[in-house]
Each structure stands twice: as C-alpha cells, then as structure tokens.
SEBA-50292 format. One record per residue (C-alpha): x, y, z; residue number from 1. Coordinates in steps of 0.05 Angstrom, whole numbers, plus 5000, padded with zeros to 4 digits. Each point is the difference from the previous one (the first is absolute). Example, Ala and Ser with C-alpha at 12.3 -4.5 7.8 and 13.67 -1.06 7.14 Angstrom:
<atoms>
u:5246&v:4910&w:5156&nr:1
u:5027&v:5069&w:4987&nr:2
</atoms>
This chain:
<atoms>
u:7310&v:1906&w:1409&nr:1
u:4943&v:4967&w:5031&nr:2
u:4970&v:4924&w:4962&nr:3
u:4929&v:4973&w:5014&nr:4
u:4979&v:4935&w:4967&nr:5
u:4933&v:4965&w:5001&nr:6
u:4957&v:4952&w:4952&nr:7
u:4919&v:5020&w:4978&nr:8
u:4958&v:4934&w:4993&nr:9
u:4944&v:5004&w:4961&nr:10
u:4936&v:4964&w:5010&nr:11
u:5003&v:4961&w:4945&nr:12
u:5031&v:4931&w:5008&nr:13
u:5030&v:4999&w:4929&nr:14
u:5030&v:5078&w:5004&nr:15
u:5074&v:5003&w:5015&nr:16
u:5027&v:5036&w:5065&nr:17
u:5029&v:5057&w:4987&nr:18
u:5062&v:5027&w:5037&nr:19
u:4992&v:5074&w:5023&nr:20
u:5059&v:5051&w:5023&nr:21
u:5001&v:5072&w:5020&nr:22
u:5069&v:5044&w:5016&nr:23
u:5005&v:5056&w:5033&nr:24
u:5064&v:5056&w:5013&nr:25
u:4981&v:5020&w:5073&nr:26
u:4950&v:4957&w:5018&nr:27
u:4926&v:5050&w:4994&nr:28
u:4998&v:4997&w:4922&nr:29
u:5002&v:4932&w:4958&nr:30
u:4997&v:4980&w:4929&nr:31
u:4955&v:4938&w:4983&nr:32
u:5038&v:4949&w:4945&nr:33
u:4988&v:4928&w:4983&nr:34
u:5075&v:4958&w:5013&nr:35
u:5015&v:4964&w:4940&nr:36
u:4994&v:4931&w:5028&nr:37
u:4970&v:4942&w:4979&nr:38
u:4925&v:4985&w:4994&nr:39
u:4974&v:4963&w:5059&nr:40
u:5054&v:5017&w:5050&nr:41
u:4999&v:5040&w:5057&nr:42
u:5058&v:5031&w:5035&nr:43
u:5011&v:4986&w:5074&nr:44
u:5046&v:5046&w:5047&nr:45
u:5052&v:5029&w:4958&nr:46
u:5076&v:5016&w:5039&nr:47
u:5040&v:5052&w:4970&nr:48
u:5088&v:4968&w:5000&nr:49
u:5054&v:5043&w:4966&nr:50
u:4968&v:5028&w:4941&nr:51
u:4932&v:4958&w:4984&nr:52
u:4937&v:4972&w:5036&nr:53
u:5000&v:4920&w:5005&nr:54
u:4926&v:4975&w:5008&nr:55
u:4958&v:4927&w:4999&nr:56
u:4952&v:5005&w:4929&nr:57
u:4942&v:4950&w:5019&nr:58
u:4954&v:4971&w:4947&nr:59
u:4926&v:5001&w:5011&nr:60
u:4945&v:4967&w:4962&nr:61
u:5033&v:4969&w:4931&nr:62
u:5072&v:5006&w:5040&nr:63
u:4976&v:4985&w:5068&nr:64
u:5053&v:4961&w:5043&nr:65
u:5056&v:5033&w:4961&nr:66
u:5057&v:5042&w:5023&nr:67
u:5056&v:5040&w:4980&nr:68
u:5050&v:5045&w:5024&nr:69
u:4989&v:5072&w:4968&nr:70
u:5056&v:5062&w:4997&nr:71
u:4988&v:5056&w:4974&nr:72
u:5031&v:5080&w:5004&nr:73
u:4948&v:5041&w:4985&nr:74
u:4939&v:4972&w:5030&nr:75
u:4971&v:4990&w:4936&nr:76
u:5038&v:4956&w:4958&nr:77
u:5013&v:4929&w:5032&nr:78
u:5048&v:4943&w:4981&nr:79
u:4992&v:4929&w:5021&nr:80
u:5063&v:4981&w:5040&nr:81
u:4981&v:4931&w:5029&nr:82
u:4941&v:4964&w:4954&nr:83
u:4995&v:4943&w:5043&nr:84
u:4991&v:5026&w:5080&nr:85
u:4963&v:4944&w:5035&nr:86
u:4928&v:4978&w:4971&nr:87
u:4949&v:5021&w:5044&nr:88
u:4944&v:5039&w:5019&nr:89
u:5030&v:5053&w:5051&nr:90
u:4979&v:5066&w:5038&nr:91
u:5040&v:5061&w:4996&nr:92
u:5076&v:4972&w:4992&nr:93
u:5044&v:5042&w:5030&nr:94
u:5077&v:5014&w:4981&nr:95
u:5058&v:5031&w:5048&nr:96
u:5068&v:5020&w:4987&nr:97
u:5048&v:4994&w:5055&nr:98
u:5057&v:5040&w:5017&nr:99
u:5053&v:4940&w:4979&nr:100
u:4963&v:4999&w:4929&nr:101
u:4962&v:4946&w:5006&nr:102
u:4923&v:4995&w:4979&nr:103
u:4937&v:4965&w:5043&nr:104
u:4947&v:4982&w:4971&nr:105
u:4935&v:4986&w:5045&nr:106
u:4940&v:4950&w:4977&nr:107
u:4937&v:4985&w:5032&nr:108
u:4952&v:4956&w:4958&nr:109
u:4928&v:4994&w:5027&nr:110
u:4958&v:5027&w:4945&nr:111
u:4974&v:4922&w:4993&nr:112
u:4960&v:4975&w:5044&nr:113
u:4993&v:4933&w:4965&nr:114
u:5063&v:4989&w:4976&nr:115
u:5032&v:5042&w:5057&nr:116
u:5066&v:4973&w:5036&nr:117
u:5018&v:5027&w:5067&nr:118
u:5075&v:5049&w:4990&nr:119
u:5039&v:5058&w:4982&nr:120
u:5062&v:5005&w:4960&nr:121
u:5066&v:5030&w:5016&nr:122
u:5040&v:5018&w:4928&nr:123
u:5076&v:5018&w:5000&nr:124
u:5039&v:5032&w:4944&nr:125
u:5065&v:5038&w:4987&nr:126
u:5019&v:5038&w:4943&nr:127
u:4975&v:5004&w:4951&nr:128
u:4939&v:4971&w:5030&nr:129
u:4985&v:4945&w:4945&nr:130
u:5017&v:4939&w:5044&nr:131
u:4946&v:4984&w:5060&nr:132
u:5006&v:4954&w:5061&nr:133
u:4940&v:4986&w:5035&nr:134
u:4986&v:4979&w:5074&nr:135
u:4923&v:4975&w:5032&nr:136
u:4987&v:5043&w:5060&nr:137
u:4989&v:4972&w:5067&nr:138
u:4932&v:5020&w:5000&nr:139
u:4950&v:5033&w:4958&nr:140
u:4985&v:5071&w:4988&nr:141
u:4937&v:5037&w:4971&nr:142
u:5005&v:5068&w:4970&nr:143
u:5072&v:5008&w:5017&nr:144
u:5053&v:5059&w:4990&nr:145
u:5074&v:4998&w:5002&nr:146
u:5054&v:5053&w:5019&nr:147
u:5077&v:5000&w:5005&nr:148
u:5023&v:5041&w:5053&nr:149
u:5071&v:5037&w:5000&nr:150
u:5029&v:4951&w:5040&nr:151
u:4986&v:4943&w:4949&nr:152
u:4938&v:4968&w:5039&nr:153
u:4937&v:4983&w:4963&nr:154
u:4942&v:5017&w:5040&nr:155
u:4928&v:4975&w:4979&nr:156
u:4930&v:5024&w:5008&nr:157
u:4935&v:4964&w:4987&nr:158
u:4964&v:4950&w:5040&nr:159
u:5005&v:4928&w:5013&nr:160
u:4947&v:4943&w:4974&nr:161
u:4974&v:4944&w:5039&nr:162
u:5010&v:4940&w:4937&nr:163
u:4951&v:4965&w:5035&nr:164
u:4943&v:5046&w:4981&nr:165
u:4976&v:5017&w:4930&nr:166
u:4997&v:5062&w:4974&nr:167
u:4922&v:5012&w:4995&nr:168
u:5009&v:4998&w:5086&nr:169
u:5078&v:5018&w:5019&nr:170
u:5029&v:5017&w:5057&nr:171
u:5056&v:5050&w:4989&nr:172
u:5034&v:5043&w:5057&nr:173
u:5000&v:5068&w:5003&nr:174
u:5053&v:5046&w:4957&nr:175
u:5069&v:4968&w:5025&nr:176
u:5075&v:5007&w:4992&nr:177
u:5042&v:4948&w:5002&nr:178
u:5079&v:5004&w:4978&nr:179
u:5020&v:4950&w:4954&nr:180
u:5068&v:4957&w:4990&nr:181
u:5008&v:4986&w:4925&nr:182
u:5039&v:4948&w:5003&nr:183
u:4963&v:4956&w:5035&nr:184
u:4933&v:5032&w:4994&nr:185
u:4982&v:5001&w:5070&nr:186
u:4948&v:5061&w:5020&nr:187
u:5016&v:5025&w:5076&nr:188
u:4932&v:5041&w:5027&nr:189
u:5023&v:5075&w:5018&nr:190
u:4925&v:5028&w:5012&nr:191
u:4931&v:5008&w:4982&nr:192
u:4956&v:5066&w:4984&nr:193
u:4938&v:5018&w:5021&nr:194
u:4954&v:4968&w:4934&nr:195
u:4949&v:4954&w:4984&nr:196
u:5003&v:4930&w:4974&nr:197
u:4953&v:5003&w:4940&nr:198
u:5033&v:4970&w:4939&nr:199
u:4978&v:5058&w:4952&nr:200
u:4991&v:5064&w:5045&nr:201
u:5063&v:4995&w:5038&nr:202
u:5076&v:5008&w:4966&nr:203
u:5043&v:5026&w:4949&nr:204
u:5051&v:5015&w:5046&nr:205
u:5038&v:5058&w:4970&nr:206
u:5079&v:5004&w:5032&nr:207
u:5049&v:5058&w:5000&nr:208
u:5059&v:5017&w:5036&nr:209
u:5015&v:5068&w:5018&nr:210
u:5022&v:5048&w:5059&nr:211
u:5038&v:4931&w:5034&nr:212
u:4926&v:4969&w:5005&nr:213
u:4948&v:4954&w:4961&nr:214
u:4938&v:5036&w:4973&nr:215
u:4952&v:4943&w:4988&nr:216
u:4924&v:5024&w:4964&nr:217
u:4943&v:4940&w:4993&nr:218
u:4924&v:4996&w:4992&nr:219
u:4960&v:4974&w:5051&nr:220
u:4925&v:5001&w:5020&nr:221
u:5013&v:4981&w:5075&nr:222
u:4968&v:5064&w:5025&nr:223
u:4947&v:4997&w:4946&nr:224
u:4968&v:4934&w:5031&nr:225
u:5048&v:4961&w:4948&nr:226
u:4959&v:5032&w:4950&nr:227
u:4993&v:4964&w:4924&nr:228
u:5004&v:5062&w:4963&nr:229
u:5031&v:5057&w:5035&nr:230
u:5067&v:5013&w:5033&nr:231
u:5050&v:5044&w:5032&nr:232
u:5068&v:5003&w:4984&nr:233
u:5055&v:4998&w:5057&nr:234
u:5078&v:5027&w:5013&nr:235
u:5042&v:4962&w:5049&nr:236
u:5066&v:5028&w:5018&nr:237
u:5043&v:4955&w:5032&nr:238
u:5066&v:5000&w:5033&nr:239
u:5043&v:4939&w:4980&nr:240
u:5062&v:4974&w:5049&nr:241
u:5058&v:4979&w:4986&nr:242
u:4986&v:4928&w:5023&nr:243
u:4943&v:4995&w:4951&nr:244
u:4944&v:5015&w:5054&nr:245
u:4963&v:5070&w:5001&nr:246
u:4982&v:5057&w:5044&nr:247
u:4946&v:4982&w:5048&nr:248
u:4994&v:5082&w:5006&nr:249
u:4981&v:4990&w:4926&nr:250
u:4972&v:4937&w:4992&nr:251
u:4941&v:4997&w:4956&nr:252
u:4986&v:5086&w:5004&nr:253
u:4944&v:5019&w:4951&nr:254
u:4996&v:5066&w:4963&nr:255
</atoms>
C-alpha cells in the first residue's frame, strides 16, 4: 500500500494550506483525499515503524514556526504525538527508524534569510518516541535527506552551505553524501554527484536502499545551463563499503 503526501498553497496570502494525499494498491492507480490534519500545516517526509506513519506537521502562515510530531494509520486521519518539536521554520524534516528501535529526526532551518542561523539538528528518541534529545551538527546542510541503513549507520544527502554567504547569492556544493555520527553530530564526506549548485533548481535528494546498494534521485539543472525554471531529475546508484567509503566503480553513476 503505497502513501503520497503533499500541501496546495493558494495565492492568496490569507487562504490556509491545504494538505493533499493520494494512495494507491500497486502503484499505476491512486485515489485523491484530503488528510485530516490541521489547517496551516504541511506534512514533511512521512516513515512508516511497526504499524503507523510518524511525520513533522509544520505550520505555515497563522502557525508558521510551529511543529509537531504527527502519527497516523491510515494516511488520513492524524494524531498529534509531540505538540512541542523545536520552534522553527524548517525544510522537509525527515524521520528514520533504526534497526535497534530508535528514531532520528533530521532539521535544516534556512527558510529565513533575515532571521536565519547557520545549522541542522540531530533528534533522538526511543519508544515510544515522546521524549527528544537534540544535538547541533558540525556543519550546516541545505535541502537535506536522511537514511538508516541495515547496519545501523545514518547516511545523509543534501548539500553543504557556506554561512558566510546569504541566501539571495549562496554557494552550496553539489548533491553530497556524508555519513553521520549521532552522538556527536559530526558529518564525514563519502561523495558528491554530478549536480548543480543553484539553491532552488538543484536537490531533494530522494534515498532508498535496495539490492545491497543506495538509489539516490535529485533535481538539478547542471546540464540545462543551471536553468531557473526547468530541470532534469537524476538516479545515482551507489555501492557503499564496509568502512563507510564507496565504490569508486560507482561513484556518482547517473541514470
């Protein structure tokens, strides 16, 4: 059973966002529904642990800088299971379940640009996930992604932000994995994949693992002359080690 979630904006600036889900049996046919969730909150990634989906609710316009941690079983009726998740304005939280039972949480806040502060937060939880400890990362990450491999280790994708630059004129690397130690928050470089830099036409790192490899998709507009408007979208297959290093037979292959 196959869950898509998204949020409509309207282009009015007093009109509530509305949350948007479709579900679908074998993945060619899906039903259209509206999640009962809470007006002005948009659901980020949503992670699927023992018999519900746990997901960041973000408020938007008369909620804006307000989270919560969401559950739900059915994809269309949600519960608030942590009201108070750090204040903030972040970009697509995202929530991993590893292997030992315990929950990450990944947040990148750089929505701002006046009131913008340079990290990324690490979240920790155990059963039954209402309890959070939080850890600053090293460095800062924009548009990042988070996965738990089988072995335990998180791996992240996204790129990195030079603090010393505002947003209006970044400089962001290309599409990069780094492995991450949550305890301490410290980001170790893996690789980088053939992408652009541009802050809006190059991301959304997408991360599955499957077949004993990680299938990485992104947008980027690095063979479109970093075009404003238009991009491609990629699939990197990559062959992790043991060590934490990859393949340099598949190091950043594009599909």
């Amino acid at each position: 059973h196959l869950m898509l979630f998204t949020a409509a904006e309207s282009g009015d600036p007093k009109a509530k966002d509305r949350s948007i889900g479709w579900s679908s049996q074998d993945g060619f046919d899906w039903t259209a529904y509206e999640p009962a969730i809470e007006g002005d909150s948009r659901l980020s990634r949503m992670a699927w642990h023992v018999d519900r989906w746990f997901g960041v609710a973000q408020g938007h316009k008369t909620r804006r800088g307000t989270t919560s941690l969401v559950t739900t079983t059915d994809g269309k009726t949600f519960r608030t299971h942590v009201p108070d998740f750090p204040t903030g304005i972040y970009y697509e939280p995202s929530i991993v379940f590893s292997q030992r039972d315990t929950a990450f949480c990944l947040l990148s806040m750089w929505q701002n640009a006046k009131q913008i502060k340079p990290y990324c937060r690490i979240g920790s939880a155990v059963s039954p996930y209402r309890k959070w400890s939080w850890k600053q990362l090293d460095e800062w990450r924009v548009d990042p992604n988070m996965i738990a491999l089988p072995d335990n280790r998180l791996v992240v994708a996204g790129r990195k932000y030079d603090p010393s630059t505002s947003l209006a004129f970044p400089k962001l690397s290309q599409i990069t994995l780094w492995s991450l130690e949550p305890v301490s928050g410290k980001l170790t470089e893996m690789l980088s994949l053939r992408s652009g830099t541009n802050l809006f036409t190059s991301g959304s790192p997408g991360l599955v693992w499957y077949d004993d490899h990680l299938w990485i998709s992104y947008n980027s507009s690095h063979e479109l002359d970093n075009s404003k408007s238009r991009t491609l979208i990629y699939l990197a297959k990559v062959k992790l080690t043991e060590t934490g290093g990859t393949d340099s037979r598949k190091r950043g292959t594009n599909r």
